[in-house]
N, C-alpha and C positions, 0 to 999 in steps of 0.2 A: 730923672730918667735920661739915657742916654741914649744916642743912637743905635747900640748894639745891643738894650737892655731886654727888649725882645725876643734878642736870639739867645740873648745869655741865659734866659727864664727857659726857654725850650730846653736848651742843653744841660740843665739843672734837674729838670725833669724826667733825662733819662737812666732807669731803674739802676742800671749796671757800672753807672757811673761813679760811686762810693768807693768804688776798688781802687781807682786810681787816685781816690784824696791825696794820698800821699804824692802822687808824682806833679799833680796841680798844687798841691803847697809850695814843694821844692821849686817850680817853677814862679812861684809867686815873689818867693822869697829870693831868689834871684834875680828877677826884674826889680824887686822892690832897693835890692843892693846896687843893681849895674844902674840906676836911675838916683841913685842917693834920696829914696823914698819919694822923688816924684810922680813913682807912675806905680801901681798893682795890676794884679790880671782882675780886679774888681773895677780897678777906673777905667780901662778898656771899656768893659761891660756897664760901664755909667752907672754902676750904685755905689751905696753908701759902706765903709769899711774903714778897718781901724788893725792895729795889732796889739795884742793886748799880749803883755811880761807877768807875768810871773810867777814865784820863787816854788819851786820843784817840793813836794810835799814829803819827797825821801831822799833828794842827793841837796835838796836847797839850793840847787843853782836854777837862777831866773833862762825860763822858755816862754819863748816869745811865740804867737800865732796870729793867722792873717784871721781875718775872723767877717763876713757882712756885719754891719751894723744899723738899728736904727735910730735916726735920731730923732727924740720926743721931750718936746722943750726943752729944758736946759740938761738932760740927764738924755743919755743911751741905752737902747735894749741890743742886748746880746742875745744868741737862743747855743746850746750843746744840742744841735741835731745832727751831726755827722754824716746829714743828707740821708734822715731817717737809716744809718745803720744801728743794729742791735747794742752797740756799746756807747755807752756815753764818753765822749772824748777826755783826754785827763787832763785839759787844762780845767774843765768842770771840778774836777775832785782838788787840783792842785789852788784852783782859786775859793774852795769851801774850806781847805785847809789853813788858806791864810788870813781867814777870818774876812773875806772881801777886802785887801789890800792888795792894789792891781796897780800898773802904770799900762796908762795908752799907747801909741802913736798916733796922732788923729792929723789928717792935712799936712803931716812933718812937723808937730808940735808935740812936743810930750809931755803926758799929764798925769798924775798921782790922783787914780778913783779909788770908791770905793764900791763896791759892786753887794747887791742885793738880791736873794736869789726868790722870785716873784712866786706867790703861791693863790689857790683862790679865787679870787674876783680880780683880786690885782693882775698875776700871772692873766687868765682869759679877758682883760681889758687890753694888756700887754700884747698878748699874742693875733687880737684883733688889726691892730696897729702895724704889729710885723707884718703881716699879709698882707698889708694894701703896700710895702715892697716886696714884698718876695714871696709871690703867690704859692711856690712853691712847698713853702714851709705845712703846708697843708697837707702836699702830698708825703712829704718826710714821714708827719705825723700817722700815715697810713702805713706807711713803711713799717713802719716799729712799732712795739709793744711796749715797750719804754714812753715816761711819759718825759717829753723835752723840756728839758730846764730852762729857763726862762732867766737873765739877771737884768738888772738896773743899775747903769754903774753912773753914781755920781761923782763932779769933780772933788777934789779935797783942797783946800785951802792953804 
């Protein structure tokens, strides 16, 4: 946790804020570029994050997104909550398409996972885990009637 992780968890939490996902990516993604991936508007906010590539499930070209993450021993939990909006994000669908073959970025390192999409006991052991970073994710879940995807990306060798 960070010093601003606080105010980052309030400002996650407001309702209306989903609208401008988009303009907070683009923003992300250019800090992440003008800093040659040393900084996200997630390290600001002192949590944990990653970008997760890949390959487009209709045009095949690799899209990259900032994504929180958590890390749980040697494997990361991912969640498609879209800050509890109605649709599930399409890196969701483009990474069920590629049969969980993902690459990371993680700390400016990149990595070949493979991602697992958590159901069950496993998924609600998962999502227990998420919450104790990103309280938030709770509120998402009230948000929406969708129920949020949950993955587990491990490294690939």
């Amino acid at each position: 946790m960070g010093l601003l992780t606080p105010v980052a968890v309030r400002m996650g939490a407001i309702p209306w804020l989903p609208r401008f996902l988009p303009q907070i990516v683009w923003c992300d993604k250019l800090l992440h570029r003008v800093t040659r991936g040393r900084v996200t508007v997630l390290d600001l906010a002192g949590l944990p994050n990653l970008y997760l590539t890949v390959r487009g499930r209709k045009t095949g070209i690799e899209r990259t997104t900032p994504l929180l993450c958590v890390p749980d021993g040697e494997t990361i939990l991912i969640a498609g909550s879209y800050f509890g909006g109605p649709k599930t994000p399409l890196w969701v669908g483009n990474l069920r398409a590629a049969d969980g073959e993902a690459t990371i970025e993680l700390r400016r390192e990149r990595l070949r996972v493979h991602a697992t999409q958590l159901t069950g006991d496993d998924r609600a052991s998962a999502w227990r885990t998420m919450l104790a970073t990103w309280p938030n994710y709770a509120k998402y879940e009230q948000r929406t009637e969708r129920t949020i995807p949950v993955f587990r990306l491990a490294r690939v060798s």
